[in-house]
DRENROSE-854929 format. One record per atom (N, C-alpha, C): x negated, y negated, z; residue in three letters. Coordinates in steps of 0.1 Angstrom, whole numbers, plus 5000, padded with zeros to 4 digits. Example, Ala and Ser with C-alpha at 12.3 -4.5 7.8 and 13.67 -1.06 7.14 Angstrom:
<recs>
486850575078ALA/487750455078ALA/486850335078ALA/487250225071SER/486350115071SER/487150005079SER/
</recs>
This chain:
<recs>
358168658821UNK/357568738831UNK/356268798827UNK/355268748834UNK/353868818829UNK/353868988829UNK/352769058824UNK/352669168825UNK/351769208831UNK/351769278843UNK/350369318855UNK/349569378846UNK/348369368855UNK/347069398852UNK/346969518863UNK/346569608861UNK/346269718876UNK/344569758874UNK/344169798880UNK/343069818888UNK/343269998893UNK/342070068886UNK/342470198894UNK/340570268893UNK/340670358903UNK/339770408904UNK/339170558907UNK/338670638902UNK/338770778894UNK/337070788904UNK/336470938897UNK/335370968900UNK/334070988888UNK/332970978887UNK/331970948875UNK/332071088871UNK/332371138864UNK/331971258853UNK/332971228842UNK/332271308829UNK/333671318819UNK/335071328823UNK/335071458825UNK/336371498832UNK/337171398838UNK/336071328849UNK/337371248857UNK/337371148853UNK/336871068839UNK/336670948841UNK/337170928825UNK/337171028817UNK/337470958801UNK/339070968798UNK/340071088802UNK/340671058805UNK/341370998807UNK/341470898819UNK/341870788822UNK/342270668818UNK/340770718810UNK/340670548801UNK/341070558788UNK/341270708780UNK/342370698769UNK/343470718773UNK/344070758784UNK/345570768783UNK/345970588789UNK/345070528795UNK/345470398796UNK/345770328785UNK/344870338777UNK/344870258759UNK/346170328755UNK/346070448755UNK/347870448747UNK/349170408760UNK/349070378771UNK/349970298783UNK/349870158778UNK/348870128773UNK/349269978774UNK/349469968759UNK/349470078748UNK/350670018730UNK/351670018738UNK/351970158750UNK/353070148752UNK/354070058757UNK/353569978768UNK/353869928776UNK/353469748778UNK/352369718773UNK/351569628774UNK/350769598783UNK/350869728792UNK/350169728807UNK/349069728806UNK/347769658814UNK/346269718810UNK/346169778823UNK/345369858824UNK/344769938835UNK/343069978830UNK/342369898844UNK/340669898842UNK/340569978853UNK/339470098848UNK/338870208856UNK/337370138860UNK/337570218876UNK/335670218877UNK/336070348881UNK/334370348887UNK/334470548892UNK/333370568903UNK/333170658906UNK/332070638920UNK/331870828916UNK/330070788924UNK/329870908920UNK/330171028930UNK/330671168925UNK/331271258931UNK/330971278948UNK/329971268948UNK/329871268969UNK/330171158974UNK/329671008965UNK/331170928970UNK/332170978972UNK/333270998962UNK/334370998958UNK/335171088969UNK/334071238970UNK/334771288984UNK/334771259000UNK/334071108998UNK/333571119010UNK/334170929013UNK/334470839006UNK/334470729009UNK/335870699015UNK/336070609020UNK/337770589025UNK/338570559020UNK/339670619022UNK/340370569009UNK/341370429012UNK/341470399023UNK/342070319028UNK/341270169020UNK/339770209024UNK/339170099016UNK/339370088997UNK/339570188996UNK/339870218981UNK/340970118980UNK/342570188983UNK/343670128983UNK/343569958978UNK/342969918992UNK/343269818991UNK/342269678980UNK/341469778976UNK/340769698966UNK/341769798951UNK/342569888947UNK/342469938936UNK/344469958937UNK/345169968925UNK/346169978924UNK/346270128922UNK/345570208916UNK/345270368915UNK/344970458921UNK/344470528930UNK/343570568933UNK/343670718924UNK/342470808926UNK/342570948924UNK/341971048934UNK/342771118942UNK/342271168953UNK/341771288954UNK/341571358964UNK/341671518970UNK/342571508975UNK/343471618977UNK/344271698989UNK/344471679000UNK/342871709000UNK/342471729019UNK/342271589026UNK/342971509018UNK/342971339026UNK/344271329028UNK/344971359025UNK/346871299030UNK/346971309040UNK/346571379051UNK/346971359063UNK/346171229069UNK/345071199066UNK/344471049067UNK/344870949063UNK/345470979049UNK/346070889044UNK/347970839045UNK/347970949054UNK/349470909059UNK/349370829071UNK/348570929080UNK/347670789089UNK/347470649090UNK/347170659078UNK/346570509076UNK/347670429069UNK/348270469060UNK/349870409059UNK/348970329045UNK/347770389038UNK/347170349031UNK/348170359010UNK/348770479014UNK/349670508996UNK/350870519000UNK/350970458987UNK/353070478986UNK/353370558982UNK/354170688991UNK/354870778984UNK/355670788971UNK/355070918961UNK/355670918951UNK/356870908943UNK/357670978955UNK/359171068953UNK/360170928959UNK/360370898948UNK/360770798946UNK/362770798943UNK/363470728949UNK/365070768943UNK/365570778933UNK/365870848924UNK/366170818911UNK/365370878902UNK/364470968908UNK/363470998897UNK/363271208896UNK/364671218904UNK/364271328908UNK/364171488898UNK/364571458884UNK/364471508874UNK/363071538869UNK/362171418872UNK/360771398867UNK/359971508870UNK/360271478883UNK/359471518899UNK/359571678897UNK/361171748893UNK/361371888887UNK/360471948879UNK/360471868873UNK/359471938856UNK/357971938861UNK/357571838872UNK/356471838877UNK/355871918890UNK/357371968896UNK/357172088905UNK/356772198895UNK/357772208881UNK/357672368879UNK/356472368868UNK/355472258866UNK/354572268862UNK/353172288872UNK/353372268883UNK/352672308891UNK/351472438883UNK/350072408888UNK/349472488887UNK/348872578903UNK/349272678904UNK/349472778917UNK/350072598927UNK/349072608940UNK/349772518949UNK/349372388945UNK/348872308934UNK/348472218931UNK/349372108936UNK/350172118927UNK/351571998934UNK/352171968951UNK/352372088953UNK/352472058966UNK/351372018979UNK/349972058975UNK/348872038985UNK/348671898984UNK/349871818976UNK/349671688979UNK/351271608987UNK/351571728991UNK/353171679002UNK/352671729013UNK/353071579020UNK/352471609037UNK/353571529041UNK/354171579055UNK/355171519063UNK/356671489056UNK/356571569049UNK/357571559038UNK/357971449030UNK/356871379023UNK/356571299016UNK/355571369002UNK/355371308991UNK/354671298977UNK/353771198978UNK/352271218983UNK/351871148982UNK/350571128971UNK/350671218964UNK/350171228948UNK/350371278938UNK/350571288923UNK/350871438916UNK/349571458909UNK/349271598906UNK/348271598903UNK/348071598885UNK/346871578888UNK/346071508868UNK/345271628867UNK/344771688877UNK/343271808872UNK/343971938881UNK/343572048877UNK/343672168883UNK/342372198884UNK/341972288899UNK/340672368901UNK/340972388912UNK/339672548912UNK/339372628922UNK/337972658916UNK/337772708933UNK/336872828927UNK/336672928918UNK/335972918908UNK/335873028902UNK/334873058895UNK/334373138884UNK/333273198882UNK/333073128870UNK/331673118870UNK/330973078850UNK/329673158851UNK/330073168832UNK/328873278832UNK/328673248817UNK/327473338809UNK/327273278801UNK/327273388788UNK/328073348782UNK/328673468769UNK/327573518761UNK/326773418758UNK/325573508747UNK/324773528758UNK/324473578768UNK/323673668777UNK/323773778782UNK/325173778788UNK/325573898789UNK/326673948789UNK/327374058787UNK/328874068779UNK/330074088786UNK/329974018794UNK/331074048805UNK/330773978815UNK/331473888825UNK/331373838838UNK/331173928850UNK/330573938861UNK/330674038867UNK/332274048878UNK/332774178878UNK/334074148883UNK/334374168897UNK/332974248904UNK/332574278918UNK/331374188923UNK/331574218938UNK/330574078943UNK/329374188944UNK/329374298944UNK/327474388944UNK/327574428926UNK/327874338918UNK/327674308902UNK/326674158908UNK/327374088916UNK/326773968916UNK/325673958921UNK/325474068933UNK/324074048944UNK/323074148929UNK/323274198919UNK/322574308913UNK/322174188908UNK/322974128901UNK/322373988888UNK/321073898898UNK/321973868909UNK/321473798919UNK/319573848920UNK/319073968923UNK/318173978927UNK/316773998914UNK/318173978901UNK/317073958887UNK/317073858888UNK/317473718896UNK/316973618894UNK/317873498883UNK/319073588881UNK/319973498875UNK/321473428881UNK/320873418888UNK/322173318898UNK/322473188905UNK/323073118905UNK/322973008912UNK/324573028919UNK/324272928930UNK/325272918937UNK/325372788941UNK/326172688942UNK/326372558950UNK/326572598963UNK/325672558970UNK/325472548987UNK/325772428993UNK/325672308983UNK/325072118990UNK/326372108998UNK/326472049008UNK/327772079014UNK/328971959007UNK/329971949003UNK/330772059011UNK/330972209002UNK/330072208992UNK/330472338988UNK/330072508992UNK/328872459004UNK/329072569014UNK/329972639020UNK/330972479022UNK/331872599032UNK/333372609023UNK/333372539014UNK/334472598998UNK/334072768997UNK/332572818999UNK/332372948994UNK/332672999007UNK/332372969019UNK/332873059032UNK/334073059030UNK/335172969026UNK/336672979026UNK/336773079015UNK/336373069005UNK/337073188993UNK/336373258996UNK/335673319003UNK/335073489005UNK/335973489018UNK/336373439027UNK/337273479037UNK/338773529030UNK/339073429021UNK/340373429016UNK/340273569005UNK/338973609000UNK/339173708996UNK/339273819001UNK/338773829009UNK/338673959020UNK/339973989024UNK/341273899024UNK/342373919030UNK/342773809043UNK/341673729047UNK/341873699060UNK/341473529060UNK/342473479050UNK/341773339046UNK/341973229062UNK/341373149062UNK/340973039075UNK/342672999079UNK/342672969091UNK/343872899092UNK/343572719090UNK/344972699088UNK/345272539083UNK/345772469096UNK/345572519107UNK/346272479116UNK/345372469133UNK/344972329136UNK/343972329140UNK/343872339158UNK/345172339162UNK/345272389172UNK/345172569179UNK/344372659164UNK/344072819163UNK/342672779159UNK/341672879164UNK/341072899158UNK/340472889141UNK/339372859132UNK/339472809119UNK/339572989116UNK/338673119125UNK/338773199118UNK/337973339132UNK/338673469130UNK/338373509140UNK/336973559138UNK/335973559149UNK/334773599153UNK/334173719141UNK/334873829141UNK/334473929133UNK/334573899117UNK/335573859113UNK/335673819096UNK/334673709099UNK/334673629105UNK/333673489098UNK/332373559103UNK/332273639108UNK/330673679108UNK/330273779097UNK/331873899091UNK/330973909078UNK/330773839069UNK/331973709063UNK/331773639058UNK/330073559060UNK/330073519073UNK/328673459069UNK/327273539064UNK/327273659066UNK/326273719065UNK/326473739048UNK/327473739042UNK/327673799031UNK/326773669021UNK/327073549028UNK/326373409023UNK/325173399025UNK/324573479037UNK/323073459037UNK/322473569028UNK/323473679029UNK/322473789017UNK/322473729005UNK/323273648997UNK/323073588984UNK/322273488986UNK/322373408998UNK/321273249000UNK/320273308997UNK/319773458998UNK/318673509004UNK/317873548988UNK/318873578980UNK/318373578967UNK/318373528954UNK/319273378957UNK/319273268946UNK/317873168949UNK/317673078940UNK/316772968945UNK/317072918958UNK/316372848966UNK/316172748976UNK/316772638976UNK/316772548964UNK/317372478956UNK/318672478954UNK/319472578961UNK/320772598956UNK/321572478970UNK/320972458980UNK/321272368989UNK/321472258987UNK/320472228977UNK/320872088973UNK/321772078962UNK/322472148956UNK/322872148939UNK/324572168944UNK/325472098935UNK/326372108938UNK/327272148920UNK/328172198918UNK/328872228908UNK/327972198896UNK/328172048893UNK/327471988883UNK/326372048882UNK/325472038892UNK/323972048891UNK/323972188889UNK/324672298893UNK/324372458886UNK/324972478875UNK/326072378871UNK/326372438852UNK/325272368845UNK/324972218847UNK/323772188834UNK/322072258835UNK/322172348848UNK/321072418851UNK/321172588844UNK/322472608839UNK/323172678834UNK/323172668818UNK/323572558817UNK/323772548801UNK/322472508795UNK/321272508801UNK/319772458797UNK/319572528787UNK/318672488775UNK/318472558767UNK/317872678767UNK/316872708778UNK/315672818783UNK/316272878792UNK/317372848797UNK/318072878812UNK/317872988816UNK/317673108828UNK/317873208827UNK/318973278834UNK/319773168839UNK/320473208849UNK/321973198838UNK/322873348841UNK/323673368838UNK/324973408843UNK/325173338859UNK/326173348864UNK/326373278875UNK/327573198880UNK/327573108890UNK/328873198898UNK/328773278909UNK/330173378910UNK/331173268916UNK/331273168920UNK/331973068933UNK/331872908927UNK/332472888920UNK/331972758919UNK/333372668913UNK/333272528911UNK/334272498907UNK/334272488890UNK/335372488888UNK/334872518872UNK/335372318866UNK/334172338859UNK/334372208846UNK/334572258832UNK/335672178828UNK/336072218812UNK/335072198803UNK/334272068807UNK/333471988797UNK/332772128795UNK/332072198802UNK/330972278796UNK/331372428789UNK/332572448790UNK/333772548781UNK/333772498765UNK/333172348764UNK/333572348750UNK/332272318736UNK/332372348734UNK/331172388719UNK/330772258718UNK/329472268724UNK/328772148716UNK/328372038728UNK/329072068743UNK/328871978749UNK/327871948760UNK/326872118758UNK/325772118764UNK/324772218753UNK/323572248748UNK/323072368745UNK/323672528745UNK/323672558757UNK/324172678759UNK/325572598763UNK/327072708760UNK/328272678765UNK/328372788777UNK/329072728782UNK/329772828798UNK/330772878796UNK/331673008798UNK/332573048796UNK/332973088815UNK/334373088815UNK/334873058829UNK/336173268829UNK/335673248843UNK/336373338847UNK/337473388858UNK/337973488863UNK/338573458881UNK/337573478886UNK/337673478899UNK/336073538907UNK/336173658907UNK/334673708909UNK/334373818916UNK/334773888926UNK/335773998930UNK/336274018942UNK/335274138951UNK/335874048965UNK/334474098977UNK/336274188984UNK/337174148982UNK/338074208988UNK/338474318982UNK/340074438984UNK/340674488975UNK/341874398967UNK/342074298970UNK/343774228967UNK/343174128952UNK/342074188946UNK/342274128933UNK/341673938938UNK/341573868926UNK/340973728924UNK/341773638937UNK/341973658949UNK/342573598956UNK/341973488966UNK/342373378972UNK/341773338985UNK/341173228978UNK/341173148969UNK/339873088962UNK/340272948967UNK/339072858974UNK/339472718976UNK/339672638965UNK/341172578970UNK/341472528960UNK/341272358958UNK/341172328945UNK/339972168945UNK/340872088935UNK/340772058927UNK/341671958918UNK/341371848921UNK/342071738915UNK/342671578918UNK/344271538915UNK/344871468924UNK/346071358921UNK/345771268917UNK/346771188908UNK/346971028909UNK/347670998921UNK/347170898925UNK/348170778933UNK/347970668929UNK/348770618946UNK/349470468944UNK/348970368955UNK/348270268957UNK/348170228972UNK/349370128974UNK/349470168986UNK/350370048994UNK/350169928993UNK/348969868992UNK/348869738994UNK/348969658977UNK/349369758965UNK/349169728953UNK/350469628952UNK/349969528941UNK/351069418943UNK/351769448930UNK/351769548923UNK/352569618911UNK/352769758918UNK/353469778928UNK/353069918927UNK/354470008921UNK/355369948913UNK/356470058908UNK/355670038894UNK/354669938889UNK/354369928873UNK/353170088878UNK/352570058887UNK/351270188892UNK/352870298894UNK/353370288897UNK/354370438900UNK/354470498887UNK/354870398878UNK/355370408864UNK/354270528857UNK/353370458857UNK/352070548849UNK/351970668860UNK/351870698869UNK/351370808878UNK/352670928873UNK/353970878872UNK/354470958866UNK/354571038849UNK/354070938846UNK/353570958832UNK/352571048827UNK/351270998831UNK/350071078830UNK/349771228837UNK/350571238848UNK/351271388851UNK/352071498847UNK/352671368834UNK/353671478832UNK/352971568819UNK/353871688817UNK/353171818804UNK/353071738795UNK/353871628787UNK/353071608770UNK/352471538776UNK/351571488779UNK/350371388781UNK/349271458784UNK/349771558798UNK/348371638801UNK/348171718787UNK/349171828781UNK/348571918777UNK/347871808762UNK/348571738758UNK/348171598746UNK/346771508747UNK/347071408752UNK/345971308748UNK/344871338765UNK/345471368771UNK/344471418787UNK/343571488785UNK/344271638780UNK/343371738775UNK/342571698765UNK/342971628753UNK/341771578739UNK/340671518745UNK/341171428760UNK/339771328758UNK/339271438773UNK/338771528771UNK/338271588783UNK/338271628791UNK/339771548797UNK/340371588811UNK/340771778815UNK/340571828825UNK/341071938829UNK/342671928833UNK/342971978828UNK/344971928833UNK/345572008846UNK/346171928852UNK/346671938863UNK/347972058861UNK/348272058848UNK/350172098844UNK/349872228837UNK/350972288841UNK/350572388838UNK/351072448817UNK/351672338814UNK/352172338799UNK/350872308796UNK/349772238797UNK/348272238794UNK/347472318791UNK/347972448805UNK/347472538806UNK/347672648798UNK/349172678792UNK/349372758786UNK/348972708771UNK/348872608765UNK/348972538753UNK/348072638742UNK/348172688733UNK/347272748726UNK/346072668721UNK/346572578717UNK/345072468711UNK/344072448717UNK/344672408739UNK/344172328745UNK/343072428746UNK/343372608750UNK/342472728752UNK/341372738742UNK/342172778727UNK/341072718718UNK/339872668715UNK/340472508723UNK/339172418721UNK/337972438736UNK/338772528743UNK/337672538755UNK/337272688761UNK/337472768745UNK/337072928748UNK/338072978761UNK/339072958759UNK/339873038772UNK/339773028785UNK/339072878789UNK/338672808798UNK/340372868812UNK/341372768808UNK/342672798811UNK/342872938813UNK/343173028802UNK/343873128807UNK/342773238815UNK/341673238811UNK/340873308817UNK/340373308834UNK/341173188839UNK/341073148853UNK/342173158863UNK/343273118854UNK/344773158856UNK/345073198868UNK/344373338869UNK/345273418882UNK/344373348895UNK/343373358893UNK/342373258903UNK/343373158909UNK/343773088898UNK/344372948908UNK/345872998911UNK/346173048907UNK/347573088907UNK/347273188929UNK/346473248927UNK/346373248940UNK/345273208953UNK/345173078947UNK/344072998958UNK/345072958972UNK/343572918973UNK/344372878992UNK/344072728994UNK/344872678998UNK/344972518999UNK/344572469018UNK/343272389016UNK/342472369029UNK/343372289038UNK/343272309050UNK/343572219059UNK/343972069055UNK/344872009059UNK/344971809056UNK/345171779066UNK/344871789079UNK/345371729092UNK/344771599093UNK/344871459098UNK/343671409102UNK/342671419111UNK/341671379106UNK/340571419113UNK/339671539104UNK/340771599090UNK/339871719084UNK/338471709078UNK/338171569075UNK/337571549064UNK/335971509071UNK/336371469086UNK/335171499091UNK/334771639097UNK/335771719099UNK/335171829101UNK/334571929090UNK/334771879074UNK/334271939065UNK/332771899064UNK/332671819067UNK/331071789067UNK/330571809077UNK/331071839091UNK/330171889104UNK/330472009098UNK/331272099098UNK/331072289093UNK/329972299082UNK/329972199068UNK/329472239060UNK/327972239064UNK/327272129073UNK/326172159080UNK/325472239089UNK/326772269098UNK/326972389105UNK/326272519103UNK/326772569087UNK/326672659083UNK/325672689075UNK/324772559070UNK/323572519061UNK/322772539072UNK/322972519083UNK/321572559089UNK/321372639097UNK/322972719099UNK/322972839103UNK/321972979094UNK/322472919081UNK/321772979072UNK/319872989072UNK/319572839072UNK/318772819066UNK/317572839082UNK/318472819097UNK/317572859109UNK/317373039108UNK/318173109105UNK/318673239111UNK/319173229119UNK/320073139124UNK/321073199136UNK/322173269139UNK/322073309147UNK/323473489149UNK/324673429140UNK/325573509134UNK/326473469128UNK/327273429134UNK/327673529144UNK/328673509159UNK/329073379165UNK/327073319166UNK/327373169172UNK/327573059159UNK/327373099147UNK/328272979137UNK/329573029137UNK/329773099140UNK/331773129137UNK/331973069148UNK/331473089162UNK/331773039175UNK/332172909172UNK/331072829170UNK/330572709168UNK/331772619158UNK/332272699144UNK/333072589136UNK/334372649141UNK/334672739146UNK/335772739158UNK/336072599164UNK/334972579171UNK/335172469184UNK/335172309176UNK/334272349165UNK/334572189155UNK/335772199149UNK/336672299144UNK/337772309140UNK/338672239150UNK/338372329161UNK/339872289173UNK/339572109177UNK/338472089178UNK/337771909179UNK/338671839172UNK/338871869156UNK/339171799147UNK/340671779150UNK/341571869154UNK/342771829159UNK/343071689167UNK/343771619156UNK/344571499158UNK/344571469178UNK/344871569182UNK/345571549195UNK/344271599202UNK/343271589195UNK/341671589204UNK/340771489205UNK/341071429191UNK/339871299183UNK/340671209193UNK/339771129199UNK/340570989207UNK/340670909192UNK/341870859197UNK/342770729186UNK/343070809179UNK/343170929173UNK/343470939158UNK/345070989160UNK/345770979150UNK/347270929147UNK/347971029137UNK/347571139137UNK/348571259131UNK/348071249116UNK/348371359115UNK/348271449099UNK/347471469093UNK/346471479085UNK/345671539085UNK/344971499068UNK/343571529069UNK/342771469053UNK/342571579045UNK/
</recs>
């Protein structure tokens, strides 16, 4: 009996891409399995289809906020598998906050996750001695001119959701309500134009990446990103000039680091893969704690598990990357998956970009991604067929 070849496909950065391709090299001493990675770059990755993915790739690695599309489309084979239900335990209770589950839709597993993230803060240790722990710490930094913020969409409206979710009054996931009432998303929005109003210009176009290596520059002056998603790579010595050191957010609420959009990746499995229990095989594998917190974490990866997370070494080697974020994820808020969501992330994220960038009344952008919220419901889009991205 020959031994398959699989085909999988990830996103271009370290993080999501080296990973992969060492835990495959020790799958295949194991196993004799080979598995070949490509990768696409990050606004690809959140933006391409995955249906098209599937059926070119035996792997995929997702977002969240596509299962409801992707149950739709009848594009992955569910995880949860008979017989495996011991596995599946240890990879519930390693969950990091809702990581694991923001990938069960219709009561199915339709990924487990390989990366943990949210929002959260980076700032820079030999600048200044402390992260700021309030959001008028961040507008003070802010107006010396040391701040950046990711605006490029969709990370606009990632920051509208965790300043909502911080306040107490995070968006609904349910698209037949309103995304968010009139009064919160109008201070929310104002609260984004007062900071739009004192970071670069430039922060529209720049997304995660492009404010930490703007960050870790050698002359850099900027020493704090309050909202952002966090990358390990730049937590660890040596892997930029200046290192980043990571934090919870800044709180604009009373209830502490709360509300923060929550971002990560799963592995999966496509449907149309013609090995897909040999692809189930590894998806359970490379999720589970010794691998993540082991060879995942060595080659780069940010771990999905939470035995990664506590690992003493793994903190170690990334300045406290993990535990210093901890409560952050532990209480993020997991976006909408209905289908149809994943176009409405990119109509709000514009929505709000030019809400910003016209002046227009807050009132009528909250109005406004109200009514693209309620659009995006399944039972509004002509043709579209339940659940959500």
């Amino acid at each position: 009996m020959s031994v398959p070849a699989l085909k999988g496909m990830t996103w271009s950065h370290p993080r999501g891409y080296d990973p992969m391709v060492a835990c495959s090299s020790l799958w295949k001493q194991k196993t004799g399995i080979t598995i070949e990675w490509d990768k696409r770059s990050l606004q690809d990755f959140e933006s391409f289809p995955v249906e098209d993915l599937a059926r070119a790739y035996d792997l995929i690695v997702i977002d969240h906020p596509h299962v409801g599309q992707i149950t739709a489309e009848r594009c992955l084979e569910p995880l949860d598998v008979a017989g495996r239900e011991t596995e599946r335990a240890a990879l519930v209770s390693g969950s990091v906050g809702q990581s694991y589950p923001s990938y069960n839709w219709q009561g199915r597993q339709w990924a487990f996750p390989i990366d943990a993230a949210a929002q959260v803060q980076a700032w820079r240790p030999d600048a200044i001695d402390a992260p700021p722990a309030g959001w008028s710490d961040v507008l003070d930094l802010a107006r010396q001119g040391r701040v950046l913020l990711p605006l490029r969409p969709p990370h606009v409206l990632m920051v509208f959701y965790t300043l909502a979710g911080n306040l107490g009054h995070a968006c609904t996931t349910d698209p037949s309500h309103d995304l968010i009432d009139i009064e919160t998303g109008s201070q929310v929005f104002e609260a984004m134009r007062e900071i739009a109003a004192l970071v670069e210009p430039a922060c529209f176009e720049m997304d995660p990446i492009a404010v930490s290596e703007r960050m870790a520059e050698a002359d850099s002056r900027i020493v704090c990103a309050p909202l952002i998603y966090g990358y390990v790579s730049y937590a660890a010595t040596g892997f930029r000039q200046n290192r980043l050191a990571f934090a919870d957010i800044p709180v604009v609420g009373s209830n502490g680091p709360i509300g923060s959009a929550l971002g990560g990746t799963g592995i999966a499995v496509s449907a149309f893969s013609k090995a897909r229990d040999a692809a189930i095989d590894f998806a359970y594998w490379v999720a589970g704690g010794d691998v993540q917190r082991g060879p995942y974490a060595a080659a780069g990866g940010q771990p999905g598990h939470a035995t990664a997370w506590e690992d003493q070494a793994v903190n170690e080697a990334t300045g406290n990357f993990y535990r210093d974020t901890r409560v952050t994820l532990e209480g993020a808020w997991v976006r909408p998956r209905h289908d149809g969501y994943m176009t409405f992330q990119q109509a709000a994220s514009d929505r709000i970009l030019s809400g910003m960038t016209h002046g227009h009344k807050a009132a009528q952008v909250v109005a406004d991604l109200n009514r693209l919220f309620r659009e995006s419901s399944p039972t509004q889009v002509s043709g579209a067929a339940g659940g959500g991205a």
